[in-house]
C-alpha positions as YAML, in Angstrom:
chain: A
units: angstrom
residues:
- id: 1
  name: UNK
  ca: [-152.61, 98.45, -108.53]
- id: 2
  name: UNK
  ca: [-149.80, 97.90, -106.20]
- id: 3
  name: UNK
  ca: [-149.45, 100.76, -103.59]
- id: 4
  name: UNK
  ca: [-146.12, 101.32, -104.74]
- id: 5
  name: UNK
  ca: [-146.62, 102.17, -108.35]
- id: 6
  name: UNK
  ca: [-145.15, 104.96, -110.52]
- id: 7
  name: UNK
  ca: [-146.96, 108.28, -109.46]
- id: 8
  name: UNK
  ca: [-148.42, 106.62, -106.05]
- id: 9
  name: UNK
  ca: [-144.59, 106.69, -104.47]
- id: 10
  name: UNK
  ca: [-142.34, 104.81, -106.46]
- id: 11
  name: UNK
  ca: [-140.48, 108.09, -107.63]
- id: 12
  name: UNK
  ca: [-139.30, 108.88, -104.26]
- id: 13
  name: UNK
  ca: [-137.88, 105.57, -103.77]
- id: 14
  name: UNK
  ca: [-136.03, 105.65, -106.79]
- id: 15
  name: UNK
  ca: [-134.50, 109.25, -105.84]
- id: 16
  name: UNK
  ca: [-133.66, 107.57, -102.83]
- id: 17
  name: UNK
  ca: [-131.72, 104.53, -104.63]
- id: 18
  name: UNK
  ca: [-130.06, 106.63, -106.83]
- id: 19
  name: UNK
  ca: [-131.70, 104.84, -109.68]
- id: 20
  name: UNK
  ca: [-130.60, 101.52, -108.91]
- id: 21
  name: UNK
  ca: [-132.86, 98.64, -110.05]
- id: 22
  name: UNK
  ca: [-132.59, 95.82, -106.92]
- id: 23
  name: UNK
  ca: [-133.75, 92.07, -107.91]
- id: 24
  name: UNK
  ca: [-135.43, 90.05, -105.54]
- id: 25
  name: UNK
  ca: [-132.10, 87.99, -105.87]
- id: 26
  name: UNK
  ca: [-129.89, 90.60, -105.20]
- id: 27
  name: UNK
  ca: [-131.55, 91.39, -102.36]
- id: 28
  name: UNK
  ca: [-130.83, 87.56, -100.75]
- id: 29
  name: UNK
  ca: [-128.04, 87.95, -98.91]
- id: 30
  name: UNK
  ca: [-127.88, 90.12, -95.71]
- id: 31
  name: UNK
  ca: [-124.79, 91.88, -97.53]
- id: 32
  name: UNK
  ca: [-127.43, 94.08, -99.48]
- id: 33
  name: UNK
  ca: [-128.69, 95.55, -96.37]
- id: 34
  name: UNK
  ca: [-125.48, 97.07, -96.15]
- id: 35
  name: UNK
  ca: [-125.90, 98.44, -99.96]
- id: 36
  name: UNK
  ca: [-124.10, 95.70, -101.58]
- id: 37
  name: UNK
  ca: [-121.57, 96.72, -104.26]
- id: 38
  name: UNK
  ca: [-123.18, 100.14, -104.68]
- id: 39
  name: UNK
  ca: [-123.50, 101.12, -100.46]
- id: 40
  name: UNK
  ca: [-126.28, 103.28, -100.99]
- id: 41
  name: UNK
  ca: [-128.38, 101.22, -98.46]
- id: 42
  name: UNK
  ca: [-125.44, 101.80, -96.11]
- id: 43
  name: UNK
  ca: [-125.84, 105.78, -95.73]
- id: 44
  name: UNK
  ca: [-129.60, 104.46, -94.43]
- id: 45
  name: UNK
  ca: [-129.68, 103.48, -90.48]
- id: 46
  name: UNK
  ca: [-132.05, 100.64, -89.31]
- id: 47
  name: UNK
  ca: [-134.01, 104.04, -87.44]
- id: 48
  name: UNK
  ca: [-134.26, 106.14, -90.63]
- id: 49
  name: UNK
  ca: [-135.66, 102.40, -92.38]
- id: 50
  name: UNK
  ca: [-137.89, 102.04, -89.33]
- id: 51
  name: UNK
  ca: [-138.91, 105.55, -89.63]
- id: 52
  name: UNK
  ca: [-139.97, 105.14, -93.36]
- id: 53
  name: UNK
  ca: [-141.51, 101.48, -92.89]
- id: 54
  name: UNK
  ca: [-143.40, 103.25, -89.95]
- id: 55
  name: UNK
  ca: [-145.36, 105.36, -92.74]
- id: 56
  name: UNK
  ca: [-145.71, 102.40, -95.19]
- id: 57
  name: UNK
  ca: [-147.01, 100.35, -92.56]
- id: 58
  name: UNK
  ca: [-150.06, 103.11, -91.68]
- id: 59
  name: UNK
  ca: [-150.91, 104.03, -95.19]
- id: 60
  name: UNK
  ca: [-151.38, 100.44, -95.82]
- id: 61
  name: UNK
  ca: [-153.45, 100.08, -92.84]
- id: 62
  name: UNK
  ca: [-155.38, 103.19, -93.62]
- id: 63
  name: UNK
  ca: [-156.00, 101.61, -96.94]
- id: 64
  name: UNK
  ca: [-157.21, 98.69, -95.77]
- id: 65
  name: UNK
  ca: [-160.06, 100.13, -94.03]
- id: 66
  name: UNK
  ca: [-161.17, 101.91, -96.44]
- id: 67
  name: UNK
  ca: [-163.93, 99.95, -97.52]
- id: 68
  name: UNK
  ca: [-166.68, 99.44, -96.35]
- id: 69
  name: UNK
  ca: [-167.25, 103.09, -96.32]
- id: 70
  name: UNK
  ca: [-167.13, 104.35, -92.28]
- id: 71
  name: UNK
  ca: [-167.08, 107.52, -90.43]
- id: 72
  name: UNK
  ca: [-163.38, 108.85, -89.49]
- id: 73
  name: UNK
  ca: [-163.74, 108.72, -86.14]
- id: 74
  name: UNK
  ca: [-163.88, 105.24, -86.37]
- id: 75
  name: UNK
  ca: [-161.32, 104.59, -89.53]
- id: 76
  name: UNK
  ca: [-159.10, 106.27, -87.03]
- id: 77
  name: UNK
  ca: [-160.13, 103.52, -84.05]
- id: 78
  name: UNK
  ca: [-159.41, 100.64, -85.95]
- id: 79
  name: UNK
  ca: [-156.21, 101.95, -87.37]
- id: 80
  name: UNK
  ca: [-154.66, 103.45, -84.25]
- id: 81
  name: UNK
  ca: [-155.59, 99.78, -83.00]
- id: 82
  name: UNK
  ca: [-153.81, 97.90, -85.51]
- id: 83
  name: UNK
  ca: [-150.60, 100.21, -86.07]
- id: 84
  name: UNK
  ca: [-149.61, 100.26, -81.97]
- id: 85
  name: UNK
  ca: [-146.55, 98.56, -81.07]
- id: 86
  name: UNK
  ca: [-148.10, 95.24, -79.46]
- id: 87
  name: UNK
  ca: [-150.37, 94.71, -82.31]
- id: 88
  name: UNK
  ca: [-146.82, 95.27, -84.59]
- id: 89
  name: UNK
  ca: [-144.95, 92.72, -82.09]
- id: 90
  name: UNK
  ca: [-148.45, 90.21, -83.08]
- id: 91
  name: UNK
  ca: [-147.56, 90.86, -86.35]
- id: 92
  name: UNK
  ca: [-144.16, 90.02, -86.62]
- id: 93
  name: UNK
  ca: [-144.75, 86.86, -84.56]
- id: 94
  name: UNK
  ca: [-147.12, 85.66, -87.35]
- id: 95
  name: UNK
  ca: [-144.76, 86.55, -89.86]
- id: 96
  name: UNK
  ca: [-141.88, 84.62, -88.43]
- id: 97
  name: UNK
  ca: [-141.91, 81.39, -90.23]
- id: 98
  name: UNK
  ca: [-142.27, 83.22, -93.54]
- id: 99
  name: UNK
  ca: [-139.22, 85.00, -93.28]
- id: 100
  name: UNK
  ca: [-136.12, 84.58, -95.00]
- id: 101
  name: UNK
  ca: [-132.59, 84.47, -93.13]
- id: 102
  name: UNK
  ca: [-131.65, 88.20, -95.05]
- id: 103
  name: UNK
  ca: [-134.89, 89.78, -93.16]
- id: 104
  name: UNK
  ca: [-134.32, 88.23, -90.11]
- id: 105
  name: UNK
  ca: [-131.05, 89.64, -90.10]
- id: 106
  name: UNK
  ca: [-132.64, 93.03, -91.61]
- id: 107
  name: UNK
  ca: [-135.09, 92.65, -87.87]
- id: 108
  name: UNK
  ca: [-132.29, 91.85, -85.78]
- id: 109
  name: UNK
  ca: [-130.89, 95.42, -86.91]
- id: 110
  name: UNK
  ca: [-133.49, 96.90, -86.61]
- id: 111
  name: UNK
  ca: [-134.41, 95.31, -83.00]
- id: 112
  name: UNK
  ca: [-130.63, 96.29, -81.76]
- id: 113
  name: UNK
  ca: [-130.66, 100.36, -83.34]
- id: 114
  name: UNK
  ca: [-134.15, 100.37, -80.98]
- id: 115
  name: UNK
  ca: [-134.39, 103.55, -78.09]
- id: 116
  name: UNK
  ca: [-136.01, 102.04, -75.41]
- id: 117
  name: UNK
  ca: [-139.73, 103.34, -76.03]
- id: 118
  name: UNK
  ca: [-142.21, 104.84, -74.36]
- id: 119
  name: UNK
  ca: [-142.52, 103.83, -70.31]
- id: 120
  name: UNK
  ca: [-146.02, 101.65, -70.80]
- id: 121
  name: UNK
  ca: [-144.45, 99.16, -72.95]
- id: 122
  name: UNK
  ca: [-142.26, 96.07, -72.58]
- id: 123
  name: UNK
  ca: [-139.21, 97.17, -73.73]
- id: 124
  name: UNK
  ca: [-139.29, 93.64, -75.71]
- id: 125
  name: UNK
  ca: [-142.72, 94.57, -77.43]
- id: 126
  name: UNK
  ca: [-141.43, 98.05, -78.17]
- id: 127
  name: UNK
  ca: [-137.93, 96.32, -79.96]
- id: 128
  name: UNK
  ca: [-140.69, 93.94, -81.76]
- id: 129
  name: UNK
  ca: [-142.42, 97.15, -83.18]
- id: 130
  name: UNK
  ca: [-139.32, 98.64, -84.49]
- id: 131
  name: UNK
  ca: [-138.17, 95.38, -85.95]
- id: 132
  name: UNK
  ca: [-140.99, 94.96, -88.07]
- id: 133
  name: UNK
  ca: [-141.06, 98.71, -89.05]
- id: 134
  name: UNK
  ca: [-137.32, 98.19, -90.25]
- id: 135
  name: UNK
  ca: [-138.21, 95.40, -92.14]
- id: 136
  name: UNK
  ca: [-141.12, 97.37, -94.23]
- id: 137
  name: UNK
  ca: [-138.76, 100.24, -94.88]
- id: 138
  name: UNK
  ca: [-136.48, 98.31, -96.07]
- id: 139
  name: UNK
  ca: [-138.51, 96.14, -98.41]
- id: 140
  name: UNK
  ca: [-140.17, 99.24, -99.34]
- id: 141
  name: UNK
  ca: [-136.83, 100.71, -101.23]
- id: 142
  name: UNK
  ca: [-135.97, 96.88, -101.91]
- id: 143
  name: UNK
  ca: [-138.62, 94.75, -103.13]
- id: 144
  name: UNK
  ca: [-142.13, 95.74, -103.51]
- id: 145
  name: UNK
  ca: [-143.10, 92.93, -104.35]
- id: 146
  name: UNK
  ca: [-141.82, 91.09, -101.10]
- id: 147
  name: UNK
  ca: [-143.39, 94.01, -99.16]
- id: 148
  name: UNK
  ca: [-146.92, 93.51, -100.78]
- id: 149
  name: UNK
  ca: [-146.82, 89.92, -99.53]
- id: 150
  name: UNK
  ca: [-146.16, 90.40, -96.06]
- id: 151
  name: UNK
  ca: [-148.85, 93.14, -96.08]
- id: 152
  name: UNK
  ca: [-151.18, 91.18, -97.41]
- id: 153
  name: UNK
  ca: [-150.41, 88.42, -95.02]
- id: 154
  name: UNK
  ca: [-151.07, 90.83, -92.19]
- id: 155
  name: UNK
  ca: [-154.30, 92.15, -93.64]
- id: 156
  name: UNK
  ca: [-155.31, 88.35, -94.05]
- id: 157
  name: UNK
  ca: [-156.22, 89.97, -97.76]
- id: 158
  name: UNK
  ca: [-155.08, 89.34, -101.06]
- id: 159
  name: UNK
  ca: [-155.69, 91.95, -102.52]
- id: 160
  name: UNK
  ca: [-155.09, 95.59, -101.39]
- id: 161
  name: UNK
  ca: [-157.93, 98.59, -101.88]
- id: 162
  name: UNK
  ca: [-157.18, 100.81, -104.90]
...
């Protein structure tokens, strides 16, 4: 099962399209992050999509350590571990070459709408982060299936924990 699935949170995407039903073609072109013909993608800001790929980014990381079976405590180690921002910049790094030119223009966005972050970080890691959460949130109300790709090349899995 794809996280994204009807009943997991596929409804509240939809709400949030307005119904529409995005292509992986239609969503080529760095137009669409702007909402293409319809603008509905326009009313959404690179923060708002960084705040929402923020959350898809942790559930799929809590997911992912799900198994083998652990105590919280340390579930909560290895997440915190993986979803702070320098692990995120890491991330994005490895993702680079896989990238098309619409989502690098979806993570320059999302690296220009950045605040400037907490004081311990590089400013430049901190943009990284915030790039990469942009991206997720808006593959999340794009393409799932482009989203569950790039997860899974994070996780280094193919396959994610039902």
């Amino acid at each position: 099962m794809n996280f994204q699935e009807e009943g997991d949170f596929g409804a509240s995407r939809d709400e949030l399209l307005s119904g529409s039903n995005r292509s992986a073609e239609a969503n080529s072109s760095s137009e669409d992050f702007l909402g293409g013909s319809d603008g509905v993608l326009r009313q959404i800001s690179p923060a708002s999509l960084a705040y929402l790929g923020d959350a898809v980014y942790e559930l799929h990381i809590r997911r992912h350590h799900l198994l083998p079976p652990k105590r919280i405590q340390l579930y909560h180690d290895q997440v915190v571990a993986e979803v702070r921002a320098e692990a995120q910049a890491g991330y994005l790094n490895s993702l680079q070459p896989r990238l098309t030119d619409s989502e690098k223009e979806v993570l320059k966005r999302g690296r220009n709408a950045s605040p400037r972050g907490p004081k311990r970080l590089d400013p430049q890691i901190y943009q990284q982060a915030t790039s990469l959460e942009t991206l997720l949130g808006y593959l999340y109300l794009t393409d799932s299936d482009r989203l569950t790709e790039l997860l899974q090349h994070i996780s280094g899995k193919q396959t994610i924990v039902n």
